[in-house]
C-alpha positions, -999 to +999 in steps of 0.1 A: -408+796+202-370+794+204-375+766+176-391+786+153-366+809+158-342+790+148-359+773+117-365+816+106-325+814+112-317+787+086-340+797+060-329+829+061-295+816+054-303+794+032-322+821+010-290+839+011-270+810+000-291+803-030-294+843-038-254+842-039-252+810-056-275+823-082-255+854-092-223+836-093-223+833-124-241+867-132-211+886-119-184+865-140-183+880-174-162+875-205-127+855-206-137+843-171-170+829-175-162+814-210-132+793-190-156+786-162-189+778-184-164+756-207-156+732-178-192+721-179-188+712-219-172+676-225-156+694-260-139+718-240-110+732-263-140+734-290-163+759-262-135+780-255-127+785-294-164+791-304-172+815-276-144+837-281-150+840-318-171+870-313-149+899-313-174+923-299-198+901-274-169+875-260-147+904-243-180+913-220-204+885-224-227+877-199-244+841-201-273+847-227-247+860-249-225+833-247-256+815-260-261+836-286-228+832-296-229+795-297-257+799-316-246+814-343-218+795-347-243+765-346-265+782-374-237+791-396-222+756-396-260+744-405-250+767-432-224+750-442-240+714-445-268+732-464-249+745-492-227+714-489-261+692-490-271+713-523-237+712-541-237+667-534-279+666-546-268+674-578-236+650-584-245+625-609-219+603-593-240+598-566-267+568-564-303+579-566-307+568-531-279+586-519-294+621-537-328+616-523-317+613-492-298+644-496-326+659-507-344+649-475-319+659-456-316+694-470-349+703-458-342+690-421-311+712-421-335+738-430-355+729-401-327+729-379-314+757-393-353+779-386-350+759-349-322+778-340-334+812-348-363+800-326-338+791-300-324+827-304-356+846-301-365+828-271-338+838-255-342+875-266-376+871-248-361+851-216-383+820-224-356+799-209-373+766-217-379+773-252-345+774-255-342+736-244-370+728-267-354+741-299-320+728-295-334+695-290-351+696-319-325+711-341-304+683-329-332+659-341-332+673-370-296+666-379-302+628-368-333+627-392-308+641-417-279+613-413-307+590-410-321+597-446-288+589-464-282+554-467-250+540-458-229+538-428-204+562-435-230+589-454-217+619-472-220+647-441-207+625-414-180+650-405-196+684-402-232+666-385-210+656-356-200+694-355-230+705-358-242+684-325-209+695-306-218+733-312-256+727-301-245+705-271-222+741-260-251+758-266-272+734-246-249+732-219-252+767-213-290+773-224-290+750-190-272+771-170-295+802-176-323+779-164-307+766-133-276+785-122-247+767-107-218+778-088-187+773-100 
């Protein structure tokens, strides 16, 4: 008996050292959790600046809207390399291999661009593993896209490599709402 006991003993306390572990994070919000979540996130000057940029959310923010933040930011650099993609398809400058690849890559920046709205609603809807899903293939997307244009150093070098280090934030923090960490 008096080893059951004690087996009742550390599982109780082990239950409470999880259930404490687990809302660690929960109870950090704002200024504190963005420095916190951002020591996870090997592009940590980058974290910080992206999820502060939301004048409204980053005062308060609670995890999932950290990742929303990061999101966003992620969808409106896709943006960027969309309209950037659309302005080079038409340079006559440009080889015809280079513009059809452009051309393919505009419609995989579209993709990525429709994955991370997925990504979003998923985590309106708390499907925390969707979240995973979506980034990864929004990041696939943009290696599909520098894969299309021949060349090593292709056209949309600079703001692809963004693009991943805004999806890796998000990603390092779409990982945190799935397993919470102390920290």
């Amino acid at each position: 008996m008096e080893h059951s006991t004690k087996f009742f003993w550390v599982l109780v306390l082990c239950m409470v050292a999880m259930a404490h572990q687990a809302t660690a994070l929960e109870t950090l919000k704002g200024k504190n959790l963005i420095q916190k979540v951002c020591t996870l996130s090997a592009t940590r000057n980058l974290c910080v600046q992206v999820l502060s940029s939301d004048p409204l959310r980053s005062p308060n923010a609670d995890l999932k809207d950290l990742a929303i933040i990061s999101l966003r930011v992620a969808a409106t650099n896709a943006s960027g390399i969309l309209g950037e993609t659309k302005m080079l398809i038409d340079d006559d400058s440009l080889s015809p291999d280079v513009q059809q690849g452009l051309a393919d890559c505009k419609e995989t920046i579209l993709d990525a661009e429709s994955q991370l709205e997925d990504t979003i609603a998923a985590l309106l809807i708390d499907a925390k593993t969707d979240t995973q899903i979506w980034l990864k293939a929004a990041l696939a997307a943009i290696d599909t896209c520098d894969a299309s244009i021949p060349g090593d150093d292709d056209i949309l070098s600079v703001q692809s490599v963004l693009f991943r280090k805004l999806c890796n934030i998000a990603i390092t923090i779409s990982r945190l709402l799935l397993h919470p960490v102390k920290l």
